[in-house]
C-alpha positions as CSV (number, residue, x, y, z in Angstrom):
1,X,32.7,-1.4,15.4
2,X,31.6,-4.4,13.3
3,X,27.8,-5.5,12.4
4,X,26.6,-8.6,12.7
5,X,23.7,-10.0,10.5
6,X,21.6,-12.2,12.1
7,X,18.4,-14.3,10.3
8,X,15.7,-14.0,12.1
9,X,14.1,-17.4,14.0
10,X,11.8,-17.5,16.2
11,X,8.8,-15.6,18.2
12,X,10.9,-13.1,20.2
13,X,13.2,-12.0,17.4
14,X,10.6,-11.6,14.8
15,X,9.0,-9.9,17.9
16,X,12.1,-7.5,17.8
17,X,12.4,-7.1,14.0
18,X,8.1,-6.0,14.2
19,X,8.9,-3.4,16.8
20,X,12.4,-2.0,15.6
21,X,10.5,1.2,14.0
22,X,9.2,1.8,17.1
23,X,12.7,2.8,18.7
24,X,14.1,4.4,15.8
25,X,11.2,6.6,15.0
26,X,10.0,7.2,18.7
27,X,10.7,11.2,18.5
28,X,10.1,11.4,14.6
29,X,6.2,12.8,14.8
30,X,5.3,11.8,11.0
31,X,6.2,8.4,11.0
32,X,3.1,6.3,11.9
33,X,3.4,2.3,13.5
34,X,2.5,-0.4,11.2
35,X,-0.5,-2.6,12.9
36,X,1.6,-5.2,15.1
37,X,-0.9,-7.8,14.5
38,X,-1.1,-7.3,10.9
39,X,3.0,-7.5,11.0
40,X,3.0,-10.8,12.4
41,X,0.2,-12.1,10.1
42,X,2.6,-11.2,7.3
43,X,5.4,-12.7,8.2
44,X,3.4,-16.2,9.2
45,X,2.9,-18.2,6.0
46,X,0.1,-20.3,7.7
47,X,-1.9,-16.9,7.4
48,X,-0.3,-15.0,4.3
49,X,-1.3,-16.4,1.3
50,X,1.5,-14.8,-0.8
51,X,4.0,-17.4,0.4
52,X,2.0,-19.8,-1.5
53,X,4.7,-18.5,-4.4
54,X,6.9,-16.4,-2.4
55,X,10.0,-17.0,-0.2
56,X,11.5,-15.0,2.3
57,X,13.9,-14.6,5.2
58,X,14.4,-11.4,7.8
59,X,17.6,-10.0,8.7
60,X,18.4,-7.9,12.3
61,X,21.6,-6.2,12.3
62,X,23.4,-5.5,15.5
63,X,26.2,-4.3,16.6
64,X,27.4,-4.5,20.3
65,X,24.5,-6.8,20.9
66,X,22.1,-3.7,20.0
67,X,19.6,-3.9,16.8
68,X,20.6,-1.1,14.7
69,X,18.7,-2.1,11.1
70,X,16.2,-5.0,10.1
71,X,15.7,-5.7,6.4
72,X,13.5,-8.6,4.6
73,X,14.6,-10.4,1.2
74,X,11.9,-11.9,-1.0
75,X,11.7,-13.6,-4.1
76,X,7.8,-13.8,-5.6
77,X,8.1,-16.4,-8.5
78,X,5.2,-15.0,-9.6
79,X,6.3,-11.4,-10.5
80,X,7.1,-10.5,-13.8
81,X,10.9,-11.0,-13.7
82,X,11.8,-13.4,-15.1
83,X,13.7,-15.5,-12.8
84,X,16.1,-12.8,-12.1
85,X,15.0,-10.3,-9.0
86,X,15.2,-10.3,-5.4
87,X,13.7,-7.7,-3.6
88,X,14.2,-6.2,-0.4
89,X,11.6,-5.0,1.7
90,X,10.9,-3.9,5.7
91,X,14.3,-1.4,5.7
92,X,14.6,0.5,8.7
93,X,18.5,1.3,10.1
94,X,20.6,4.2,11.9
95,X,22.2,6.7,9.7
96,X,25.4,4.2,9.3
97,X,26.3,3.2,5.8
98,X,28.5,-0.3,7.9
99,X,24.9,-0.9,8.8
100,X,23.5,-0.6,5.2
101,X,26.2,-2.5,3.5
102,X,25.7,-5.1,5.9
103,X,21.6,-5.3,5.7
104,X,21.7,-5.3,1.5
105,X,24.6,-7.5,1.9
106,X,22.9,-10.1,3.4
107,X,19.6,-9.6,0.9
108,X,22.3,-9.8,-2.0
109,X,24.0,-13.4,-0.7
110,X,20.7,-14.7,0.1
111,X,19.2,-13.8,-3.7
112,X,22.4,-14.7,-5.8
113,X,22.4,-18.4,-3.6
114,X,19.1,-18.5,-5.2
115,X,20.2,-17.3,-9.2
116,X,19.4,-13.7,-8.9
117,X,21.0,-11.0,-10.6
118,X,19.3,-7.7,-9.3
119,X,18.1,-6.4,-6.1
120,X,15.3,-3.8,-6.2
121,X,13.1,-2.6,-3.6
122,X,12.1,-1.7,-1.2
123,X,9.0,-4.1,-2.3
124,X,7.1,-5.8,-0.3
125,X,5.4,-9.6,-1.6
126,X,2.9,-8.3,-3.6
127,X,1.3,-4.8,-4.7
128,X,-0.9,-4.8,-1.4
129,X,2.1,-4.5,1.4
130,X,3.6,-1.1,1.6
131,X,6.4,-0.1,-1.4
132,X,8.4,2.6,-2.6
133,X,10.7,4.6,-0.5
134,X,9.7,8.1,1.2
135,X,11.8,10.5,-1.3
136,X,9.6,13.4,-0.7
137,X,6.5,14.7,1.6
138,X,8.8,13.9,5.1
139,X,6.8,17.1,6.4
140,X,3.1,14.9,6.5
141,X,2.3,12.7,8.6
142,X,2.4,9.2,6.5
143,X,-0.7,7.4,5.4
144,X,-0.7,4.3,7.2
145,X,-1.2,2.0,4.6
146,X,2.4,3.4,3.6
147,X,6.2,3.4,4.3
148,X,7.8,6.3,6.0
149,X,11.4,6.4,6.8
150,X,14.1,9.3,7.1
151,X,15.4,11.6,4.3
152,X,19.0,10.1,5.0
153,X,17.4,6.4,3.4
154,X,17.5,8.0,0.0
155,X,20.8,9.3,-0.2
156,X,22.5,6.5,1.2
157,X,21.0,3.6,-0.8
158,X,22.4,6.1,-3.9
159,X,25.3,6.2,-2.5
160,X,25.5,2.4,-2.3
161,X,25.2,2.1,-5.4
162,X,20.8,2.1,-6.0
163,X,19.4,4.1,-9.0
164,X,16.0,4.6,-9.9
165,X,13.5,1.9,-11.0
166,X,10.3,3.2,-10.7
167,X,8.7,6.2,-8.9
168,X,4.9,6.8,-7.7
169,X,3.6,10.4,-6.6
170,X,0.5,10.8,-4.3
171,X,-1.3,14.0,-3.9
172,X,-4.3,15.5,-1.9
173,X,-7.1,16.1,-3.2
174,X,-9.7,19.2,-1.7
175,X,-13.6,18.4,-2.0
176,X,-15.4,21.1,-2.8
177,X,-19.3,21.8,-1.3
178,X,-20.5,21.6,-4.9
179,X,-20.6,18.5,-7.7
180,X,-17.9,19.3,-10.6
181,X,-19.3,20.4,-13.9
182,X,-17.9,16.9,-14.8
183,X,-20.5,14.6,-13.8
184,X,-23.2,16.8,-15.8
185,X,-23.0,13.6,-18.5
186,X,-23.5,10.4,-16.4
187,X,-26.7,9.8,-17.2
188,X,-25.7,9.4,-20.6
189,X,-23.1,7.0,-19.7
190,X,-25.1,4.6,-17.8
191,X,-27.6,4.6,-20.9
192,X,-24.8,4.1,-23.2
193,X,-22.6,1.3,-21.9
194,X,-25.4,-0.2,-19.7
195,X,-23.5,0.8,-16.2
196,X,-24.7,1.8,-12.9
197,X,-23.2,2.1,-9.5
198,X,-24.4,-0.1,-6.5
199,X,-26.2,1.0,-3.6
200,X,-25.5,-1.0,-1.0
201,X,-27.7,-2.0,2.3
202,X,-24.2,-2.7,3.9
203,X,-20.4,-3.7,4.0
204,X,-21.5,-7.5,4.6
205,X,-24.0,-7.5,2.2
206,X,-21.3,-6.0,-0.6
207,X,-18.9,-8.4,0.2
208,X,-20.9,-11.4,-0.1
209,X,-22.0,-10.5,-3.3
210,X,-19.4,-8.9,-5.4
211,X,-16.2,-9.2,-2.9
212,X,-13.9,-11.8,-4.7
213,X,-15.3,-10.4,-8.1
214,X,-14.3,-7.0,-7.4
215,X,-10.6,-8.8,-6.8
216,X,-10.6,-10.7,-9.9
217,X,-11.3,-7.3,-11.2
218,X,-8.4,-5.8,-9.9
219,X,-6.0,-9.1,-11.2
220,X,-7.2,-7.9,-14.6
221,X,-7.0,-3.8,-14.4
222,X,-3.4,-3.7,-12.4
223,X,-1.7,-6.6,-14.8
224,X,0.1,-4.5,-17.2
225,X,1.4,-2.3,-14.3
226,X,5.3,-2.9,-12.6
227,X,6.1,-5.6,-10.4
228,X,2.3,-6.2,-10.2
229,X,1.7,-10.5,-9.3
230,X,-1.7,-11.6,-9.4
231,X,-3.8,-12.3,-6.0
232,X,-4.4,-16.1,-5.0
233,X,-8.7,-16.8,-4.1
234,X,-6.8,-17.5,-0.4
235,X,-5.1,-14.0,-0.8
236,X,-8.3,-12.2,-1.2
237,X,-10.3,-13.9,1.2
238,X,-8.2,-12.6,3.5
239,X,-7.9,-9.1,2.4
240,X,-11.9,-8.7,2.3
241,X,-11.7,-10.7,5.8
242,X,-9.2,-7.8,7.2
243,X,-11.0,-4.4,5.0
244,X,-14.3,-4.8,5.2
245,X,-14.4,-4.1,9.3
246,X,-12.8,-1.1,8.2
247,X,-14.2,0.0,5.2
248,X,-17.3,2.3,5.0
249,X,-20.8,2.0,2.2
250,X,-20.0,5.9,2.0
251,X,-17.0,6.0,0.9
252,X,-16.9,3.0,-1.6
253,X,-18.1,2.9,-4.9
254,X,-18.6,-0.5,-7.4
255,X,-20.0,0.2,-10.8
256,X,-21.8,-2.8,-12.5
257,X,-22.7,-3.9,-16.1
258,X,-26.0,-5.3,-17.5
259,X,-25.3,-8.4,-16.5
260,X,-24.4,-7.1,-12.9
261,X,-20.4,-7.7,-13.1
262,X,-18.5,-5.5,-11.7
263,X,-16.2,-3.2,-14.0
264,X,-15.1,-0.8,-11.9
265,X,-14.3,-0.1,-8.3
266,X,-12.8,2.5,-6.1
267,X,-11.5,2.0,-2.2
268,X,-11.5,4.7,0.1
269,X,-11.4,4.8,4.0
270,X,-11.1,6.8,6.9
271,X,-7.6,7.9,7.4
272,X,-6.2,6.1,10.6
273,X,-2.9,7.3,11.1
274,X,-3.3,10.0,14.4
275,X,-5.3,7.2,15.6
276,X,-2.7,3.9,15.0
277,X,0.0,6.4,16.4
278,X,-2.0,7.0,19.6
279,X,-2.4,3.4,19.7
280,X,1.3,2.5,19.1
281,X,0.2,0.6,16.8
282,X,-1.7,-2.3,19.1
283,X,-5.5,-2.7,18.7
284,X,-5.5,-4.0,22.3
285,X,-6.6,-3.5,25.3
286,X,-7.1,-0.4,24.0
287,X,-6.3,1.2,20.8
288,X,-9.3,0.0,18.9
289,X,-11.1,3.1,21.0
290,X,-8.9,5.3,18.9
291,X,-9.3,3.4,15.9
292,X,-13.1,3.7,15.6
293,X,-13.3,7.0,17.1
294,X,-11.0,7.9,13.8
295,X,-13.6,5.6,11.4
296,X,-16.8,7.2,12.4
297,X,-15.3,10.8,13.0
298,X,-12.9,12.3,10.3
299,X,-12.4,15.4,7.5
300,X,-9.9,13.2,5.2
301,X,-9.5,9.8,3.2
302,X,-6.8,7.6,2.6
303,X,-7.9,6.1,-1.3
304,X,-6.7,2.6,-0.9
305,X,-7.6,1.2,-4.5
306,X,-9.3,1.9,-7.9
307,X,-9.7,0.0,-11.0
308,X,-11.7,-0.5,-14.0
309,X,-11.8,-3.0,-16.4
310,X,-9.5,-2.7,-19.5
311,X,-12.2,-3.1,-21.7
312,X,-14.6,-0.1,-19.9
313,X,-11.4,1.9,-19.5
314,X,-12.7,5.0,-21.9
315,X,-16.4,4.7,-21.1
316,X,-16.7,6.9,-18.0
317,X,-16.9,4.5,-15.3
318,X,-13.8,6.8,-12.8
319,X,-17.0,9.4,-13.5
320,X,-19.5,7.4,-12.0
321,X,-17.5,6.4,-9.1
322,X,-16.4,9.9,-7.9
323,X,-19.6,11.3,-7.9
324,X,-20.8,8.7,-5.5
325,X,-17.4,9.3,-3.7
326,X,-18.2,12.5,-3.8
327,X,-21.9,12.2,-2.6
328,X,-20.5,10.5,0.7
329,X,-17.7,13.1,1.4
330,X,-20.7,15.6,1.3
331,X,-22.9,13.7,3.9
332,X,-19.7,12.7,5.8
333,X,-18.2,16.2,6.4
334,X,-14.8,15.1,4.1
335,X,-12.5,17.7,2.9
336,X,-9.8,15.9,1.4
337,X,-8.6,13.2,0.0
338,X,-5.0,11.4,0.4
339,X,-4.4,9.6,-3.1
340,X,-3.1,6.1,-3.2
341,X,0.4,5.8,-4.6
342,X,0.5,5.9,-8.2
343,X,2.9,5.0,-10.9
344,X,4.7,8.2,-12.6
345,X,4.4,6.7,-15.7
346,X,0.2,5.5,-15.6
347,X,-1.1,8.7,-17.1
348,X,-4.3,6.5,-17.7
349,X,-4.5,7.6,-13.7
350,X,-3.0,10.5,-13.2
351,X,-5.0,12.5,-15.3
352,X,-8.7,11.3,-14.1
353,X,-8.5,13.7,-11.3
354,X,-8.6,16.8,-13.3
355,X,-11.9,18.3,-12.2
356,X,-10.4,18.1,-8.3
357,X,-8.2,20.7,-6.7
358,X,-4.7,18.5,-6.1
359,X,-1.7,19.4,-4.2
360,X,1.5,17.1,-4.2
361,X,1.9,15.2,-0.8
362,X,4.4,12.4,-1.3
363,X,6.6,10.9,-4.0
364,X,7.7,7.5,-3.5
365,X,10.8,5.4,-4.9
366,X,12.0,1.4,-5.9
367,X,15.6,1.3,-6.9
368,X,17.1,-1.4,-8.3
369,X,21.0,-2.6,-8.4
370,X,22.5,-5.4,-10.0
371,X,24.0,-8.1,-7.9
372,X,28.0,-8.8,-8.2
């Protein structure tokens, strides 16, 4: 039986590429919804600043009249690729490799009309959508800030012809009752290089005063890393407009200079994915109830983000932030600790959790084929 690609147009199809996941993953009890609202923000370049130097298009794939895959291709122009690389992001399919070949096919056609030579993914427009492939960890339940998918993904994309590009490893992280023998020196660091870490009244008043700062900051920490484009000012007003509901004084840290500019900064929140599955992944009329319930009562973090300045990168600052981390895990009840995705190859990161018990929980994968 043959597959038919069709580009999606329109409310009700990008309606049925959104909520695809939800039939192919309805007995799967790790995979966790992405936010349907969030989902259609993305896609809506009225309200996604990315597209400001991105392009896209969405692809369904049916056969018999029946959605059996969805894929997105996107070029950002402003990604360090120089001119050459479409990714593909937003894969889901049955375990068909007709319905594969057909869904990269139609990323491939629509990159080379546009000069590209390679494929890579899966990638979303930037560093802040979801990325990398599940290649290991199917046995957790999935952070919901990333992808999930079945083991079969993997082998078939190899099979198609995919190798390796670049892979990122997550582990959990146990909080013990007591401070590490680590943060004996911090006094001496904030002497030395002039650094403290703020104490804020609240979310609001953190945002107003170092919010888009704190995302400049990140431009400049995360620029040497893969794939990584810079944020737009309209990018980041959104982001701070969609995490700070969300995020917590707790279990954020911001480390300032002399002069009060942040050089450091570290995300965590709440994890939310038992409570966005409850919710099947709508805030209304009533999932918000589970959403909150998960904010204010919870054992374990999802770290979203951390960064420091390149130029306070050996002075201790990661120090300074975990022991407030820390300091909020104790009065919160935290145990653990789900690590952002991070890149094999940044040992600058890897290796600043050493003090923490870590266990490996995921491992994540972009692969990368040229295009013929």
């Amino acid at each position: 039986m043959s597959v038919e690609i069709v580009t999606v147009s329109g409310r009700k199809q990008l309606r049925d590429f959104i909520t695809y996941p939800d039939k192919l993953y309805k007995d799967c009890a790790n995979w966790v919804p992405a936010l349907q609202g969030d989902e259609y923000d993305t896609f809506d370049p009225g309200k996604n600043g990315a597209y400001d130097f991105c392009e896209s298009e969405c692809f369904l794939a049916l056969r018999e009249g029946r959605i059996v895959g969805r894929v997105a291709a996107i070029i950002n122009h402003k990604a360090d690729d120089e001119g050459a690389i479409v990714r593909f992001g937003w894969l889901d399919f049955i375990e068909d490799r007709e319905v594969l070949d057909a869904l990269i096919g139609a990323v491939e056609a629509w990159g080379k009309a546009r000069g590209r030579r390679e494929i890579r993914g899966p990638w979303g427009f930037t560093d802040m959508d979801k990325e990398g492939l599940l290649t290991e960890g199917f046995e957790h339940i999935s952070p919901f800030t990333c992808i999930y998918n079945y083991p079969y993904y993997g082998r078939m994309l190899e099979e198609a012809g995919f190798v390796k590009d670049v892979d990122w490893t997550q582990r959990l992280l146990e909080i013990p009752p007591e401070l590490p023998s680590m943060f004996q020196y911090n006094s001496l660091i904030e002497q030395r290089f002039g650094l403290h870490c703020v104490e804020p009244k609240s979310m609001r008043q953190m945002c107003d005063r170092y919010g888009m700062e704190i995302f400049h900051l990140y431009n400049e920490a995360f620029a040497p890393l893969h794939g990584f484009s810079p944020l737009t000012d309209k990018q980041i007003k959104n982001y701070l407009k969609t995490y700070v509901p969300i995020l917590d004084k707790d279990f954020i840290s911001v480390v300032v200079n002399k002069e009060d500019k942040p050089v450091g900064f570290l995300f965590c929140v709440p994890t939310l994915s038992k409570a966005v599955k409850k919710a099947h992944g709508k805030l209304f009329p009533f999932g918000f109830i589970h959403v909150l319930s998960a904010l204010k009562n919870n054992d374990t973090l999802e770290a979203l983000l951390i960064g420091v300045l390149p130029e306070y990168q050996a002075c201790g600052v990661p120090a300074l932030m975990f022991k407030q981390l820390h300091e909020g895990c104790l009065r919160r009840g935290v145990k653990h600790i789900i690590m952002n995705p991070q890149l094999e190859e940044n040992y600058k990161v890897q290796t600043l959790f050493g003090a923490y018990e870590a266990t490996p929980y995921m491992r994540r994968r972009a692969y990368k084929k040229p295009i013929k």
